[in-house]
C-alpha positions in Angstrom: 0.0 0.0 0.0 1.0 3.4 -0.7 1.4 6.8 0.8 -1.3 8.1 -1.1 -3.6 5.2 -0.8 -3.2 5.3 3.1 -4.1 9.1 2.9 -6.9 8.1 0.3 -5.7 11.2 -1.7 -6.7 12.6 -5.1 -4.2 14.2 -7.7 -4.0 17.8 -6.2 -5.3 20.0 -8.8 -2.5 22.2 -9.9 -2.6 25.1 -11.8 -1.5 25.1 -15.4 1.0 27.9 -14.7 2.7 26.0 -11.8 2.6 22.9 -13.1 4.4 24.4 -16.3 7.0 26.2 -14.7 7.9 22.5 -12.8 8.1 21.0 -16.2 10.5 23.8 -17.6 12.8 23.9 -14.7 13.0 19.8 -15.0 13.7 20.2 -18.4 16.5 23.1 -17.7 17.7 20.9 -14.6 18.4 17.4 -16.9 19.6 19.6 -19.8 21.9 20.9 -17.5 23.0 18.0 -15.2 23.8 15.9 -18.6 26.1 19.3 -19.5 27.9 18.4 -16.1 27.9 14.5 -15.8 25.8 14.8 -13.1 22.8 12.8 -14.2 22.7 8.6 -13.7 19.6 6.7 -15.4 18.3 3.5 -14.9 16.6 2.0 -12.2 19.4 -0.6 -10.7 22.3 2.2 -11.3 20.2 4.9 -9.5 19.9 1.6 -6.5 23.4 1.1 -6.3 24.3 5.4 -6.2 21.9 6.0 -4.1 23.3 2.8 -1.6 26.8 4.1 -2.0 26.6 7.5 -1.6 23.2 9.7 -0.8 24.2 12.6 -0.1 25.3 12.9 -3.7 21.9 12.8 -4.9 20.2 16.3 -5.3 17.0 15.0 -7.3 15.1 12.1 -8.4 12.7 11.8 -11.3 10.7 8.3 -11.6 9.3 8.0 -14.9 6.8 5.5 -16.1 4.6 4.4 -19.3 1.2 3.6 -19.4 2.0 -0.1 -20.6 4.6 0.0 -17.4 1.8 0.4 -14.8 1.3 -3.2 -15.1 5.1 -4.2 -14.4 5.1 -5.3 -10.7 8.9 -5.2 -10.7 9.2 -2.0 -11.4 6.3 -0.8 -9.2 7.9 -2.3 -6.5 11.2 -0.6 -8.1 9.6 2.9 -7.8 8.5 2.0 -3.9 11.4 1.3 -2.6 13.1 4.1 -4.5 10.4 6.5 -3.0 11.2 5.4 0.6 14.8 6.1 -0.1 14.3 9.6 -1.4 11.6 10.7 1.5 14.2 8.9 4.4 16.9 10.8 2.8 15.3 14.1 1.6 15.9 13.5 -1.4 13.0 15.7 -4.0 11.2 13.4 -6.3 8.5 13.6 -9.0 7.1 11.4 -11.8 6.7 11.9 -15.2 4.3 10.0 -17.5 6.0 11.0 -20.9 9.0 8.9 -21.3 9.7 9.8 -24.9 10.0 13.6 -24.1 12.3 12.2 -21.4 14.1 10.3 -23.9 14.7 13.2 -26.1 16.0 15.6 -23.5 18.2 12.8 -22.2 19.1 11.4 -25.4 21.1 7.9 -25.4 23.6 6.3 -23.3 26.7 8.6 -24.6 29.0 5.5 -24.4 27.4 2.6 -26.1 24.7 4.8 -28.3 22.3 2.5 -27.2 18.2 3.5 -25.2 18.9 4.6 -21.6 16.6 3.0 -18.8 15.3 6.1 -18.1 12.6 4.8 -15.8 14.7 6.2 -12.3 17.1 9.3 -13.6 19.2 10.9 -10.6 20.5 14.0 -10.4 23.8 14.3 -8.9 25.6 17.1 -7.2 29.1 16.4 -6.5 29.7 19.0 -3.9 26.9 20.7 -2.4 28.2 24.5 -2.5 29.9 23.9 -6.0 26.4 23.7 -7.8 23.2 26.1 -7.5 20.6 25.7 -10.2 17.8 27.8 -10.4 15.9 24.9 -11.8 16.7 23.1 -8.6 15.4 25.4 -6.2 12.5 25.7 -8.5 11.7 21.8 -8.5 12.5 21.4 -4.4 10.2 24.6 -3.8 7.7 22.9 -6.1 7.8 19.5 -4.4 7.8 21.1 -0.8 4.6 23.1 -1.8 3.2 19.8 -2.7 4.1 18.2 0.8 2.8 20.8 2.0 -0.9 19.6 0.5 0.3 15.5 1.0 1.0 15.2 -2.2 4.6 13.2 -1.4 5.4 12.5 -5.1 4.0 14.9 -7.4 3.6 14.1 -11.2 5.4 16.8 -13.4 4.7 17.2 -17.1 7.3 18.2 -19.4 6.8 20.9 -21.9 6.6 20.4 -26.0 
């Protein structure tokens, strides 16, 4: 059982201009991590970063496909990652669009070949050497949706 089915909570209804200005500053925030090397897809490499090292994870975007709402594995994937993030404060949305994802992120830069991009982390490698305005948009965002028990809100990217 989830979170949100414990708290028997509906989607909070966002408004258009908030819930566009979260899906530009994710863009901006993955453009720009990938610029740096700071982003890691894939759901067992985001496991094993996030078990080596937590505090080097700034941000967390789960990202799923309706034909993947079936896949057990990965729901239980996405559970466990979501108790990670909310024991470490770690800021996480989902995204339902994987193939805007796909085009931000692009492919895996050394083999050429599709990224998992179900679980993509974004890493900071020192926390003073990296501000992002996009960041502090996205953590403000998610802590306004705390803030209204909405633990892991969904973000749509922009066209």
């Amino acid at each position: 059982m989830t979170l949100e089915e414990i708290h028997g909570q509906e989607p909070v209804p966002e408004s258009s201009d908030r819930m566009q200005g979260a899906g530009k500053a994710l863009h901006e925030l993955l453009v720009a991590a990938q610029r740096r090397g700071g982003l890691t897809a894939g759901v067992y490499e985001s496991a094993k970063l996030m078990n080596v090292d937590p505090d080097k994870v700034a941000f967390c975007v789960l990202a799923a496909a309706e034909e993947d709402e079936g896949d057990i594995a990965l729901q239980i994937h996405f559970t466990l990652i979501q108790a990670f993030c909310c024991d470490n404060d770690i800021d996480i949305v989902r995204l339902h669009d994987i193939p805007k994802l796909a085009d931000i992120v692009g492919p895996n830069e050394e083999s050429g070949e599709p990224r998992d991009l179900h679980c993509i982390l974004i890493t900071n490698p020192n926390e003073d050497a990296w501000k992002d305005p996009a960041l502090e948009k996205l953590n403000l965002f998610c802590e306004e949706s705390r803030n209204v028990n909405d633990w892991v809100p969904t973000i749509t990217l922009p066209e």
